[in-house]
N, C-alpha and C positions, 0 to 999 in steps of 0.2 A: 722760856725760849724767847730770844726777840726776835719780831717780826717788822720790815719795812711797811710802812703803809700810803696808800697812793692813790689818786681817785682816777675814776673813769667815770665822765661827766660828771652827776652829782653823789655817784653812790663810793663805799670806801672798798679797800683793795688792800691785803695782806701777802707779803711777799717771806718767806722766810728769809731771815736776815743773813745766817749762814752760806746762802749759797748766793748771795750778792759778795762778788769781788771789790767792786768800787762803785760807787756813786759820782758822775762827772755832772759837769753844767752841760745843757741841750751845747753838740757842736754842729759844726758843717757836714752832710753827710757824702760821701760818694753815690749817685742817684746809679738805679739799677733800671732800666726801661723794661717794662715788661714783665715784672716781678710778677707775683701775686701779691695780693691783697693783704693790706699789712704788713709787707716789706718796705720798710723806709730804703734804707741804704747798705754801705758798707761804711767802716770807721774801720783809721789804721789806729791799732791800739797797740803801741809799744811795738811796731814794728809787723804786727800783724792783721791781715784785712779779716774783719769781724763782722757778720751779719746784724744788723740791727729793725728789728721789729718794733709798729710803733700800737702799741696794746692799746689804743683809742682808735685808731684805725681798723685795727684785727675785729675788736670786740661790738664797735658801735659804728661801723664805714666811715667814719670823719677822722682827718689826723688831729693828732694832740695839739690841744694851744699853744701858742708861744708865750710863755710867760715863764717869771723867772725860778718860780719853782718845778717846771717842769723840767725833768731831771733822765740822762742816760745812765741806766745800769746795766754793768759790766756784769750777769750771772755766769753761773754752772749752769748750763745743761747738759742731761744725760740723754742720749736718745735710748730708745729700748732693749736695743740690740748692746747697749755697752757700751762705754766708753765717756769721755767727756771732751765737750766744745764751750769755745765761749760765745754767747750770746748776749746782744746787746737788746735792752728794752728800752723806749721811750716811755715814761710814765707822766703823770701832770701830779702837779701838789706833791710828789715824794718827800716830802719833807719832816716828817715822822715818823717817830718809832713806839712799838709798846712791846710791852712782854706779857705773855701768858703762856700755857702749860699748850702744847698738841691738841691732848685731850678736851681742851674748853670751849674749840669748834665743834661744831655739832652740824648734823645731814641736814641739809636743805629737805630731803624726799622729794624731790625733784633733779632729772635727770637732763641736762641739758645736753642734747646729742650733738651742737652744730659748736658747742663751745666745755670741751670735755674738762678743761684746764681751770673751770671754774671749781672750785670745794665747798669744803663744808664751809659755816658762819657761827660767828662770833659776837654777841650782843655787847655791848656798854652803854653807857647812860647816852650814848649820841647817838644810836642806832646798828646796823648791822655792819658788822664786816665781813666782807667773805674771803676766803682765802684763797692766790692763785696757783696752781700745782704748776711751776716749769717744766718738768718731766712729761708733760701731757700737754702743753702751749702750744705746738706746733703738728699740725697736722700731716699726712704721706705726704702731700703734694708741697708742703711747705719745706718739709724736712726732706725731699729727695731737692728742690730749687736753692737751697742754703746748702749744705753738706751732700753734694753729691758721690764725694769717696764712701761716705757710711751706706749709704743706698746702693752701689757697685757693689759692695764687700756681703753687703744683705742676700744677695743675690744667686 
């Protein structure tokens, strides 16, 4: 399976590569006031306003660098309840890929309760990857402020 890979500050970050729609250059965003924490903006993407979260913001309170490998991806997300949205990430360094099996992440054994989105990890000769679950990225309070019709319907 290949997987996108992407850093947050110094450490690496595996995205499944499947549920990445497109890989854009960082653009201009539409600023949302008020947001929560780790909402960048909105992005019209093909005609559609798009949430976009900035995973360096979310995970570590600082927004992502600007630099030229810092990269917006166009995912799938599924909220729980069903369905799919598109979702946009800010990531830094996106700019690689590797493939390995599901299987050859392995449990942390550690549970991180304030960042559930983080998975299992994956060694190579450079150190760990851990992998991010999109399905679990987004918190109640994130996912009722982004996709308010899913949260009505939930209801």
């Amino acid at each position: 399976m290949l997987f996108l890979l992407f850093h947050l500050g110094q450490d690496r970050y595996a995205l499944e590569a499947g549920q990445v729609v497109e890989v854009l250059p960082l653009v201009a965003l539409k600023a949302l006031p008020g947001a929560p924490r780790g909402v960048a903006g909105l992005i019209d993407y093909r005609g559609v306003a798009v949430p976009v979260i900035d995973l360096s913001a979310l995970a570590l309170g600082v927004p992502a660098a600007l630099r030229v490998s810092t990269r917006l991806l166009m995912v799938r997300y599924m909220p729980p309840r069903g369905g799919e949205r598109l979702l946009g990430l800010i990531a830094e360094r996106a700019t690689d890929t590797m493939k390995c099996a599901p299987e050859d992440f392995r449990s942390t054994g550690v549970e991180s309760i304030g960042a559930r989105y983080l998975g299992p990890v994956f060694h190579d000769s450079r150190g760990l990857i851990q992998r991010v679950e999109i399905a679990a990225l987004l918190t109640d309070e994130l996912r009722a402020a982004l996709f308010p019709e899913i949260t009505e319907v939930a209801r």
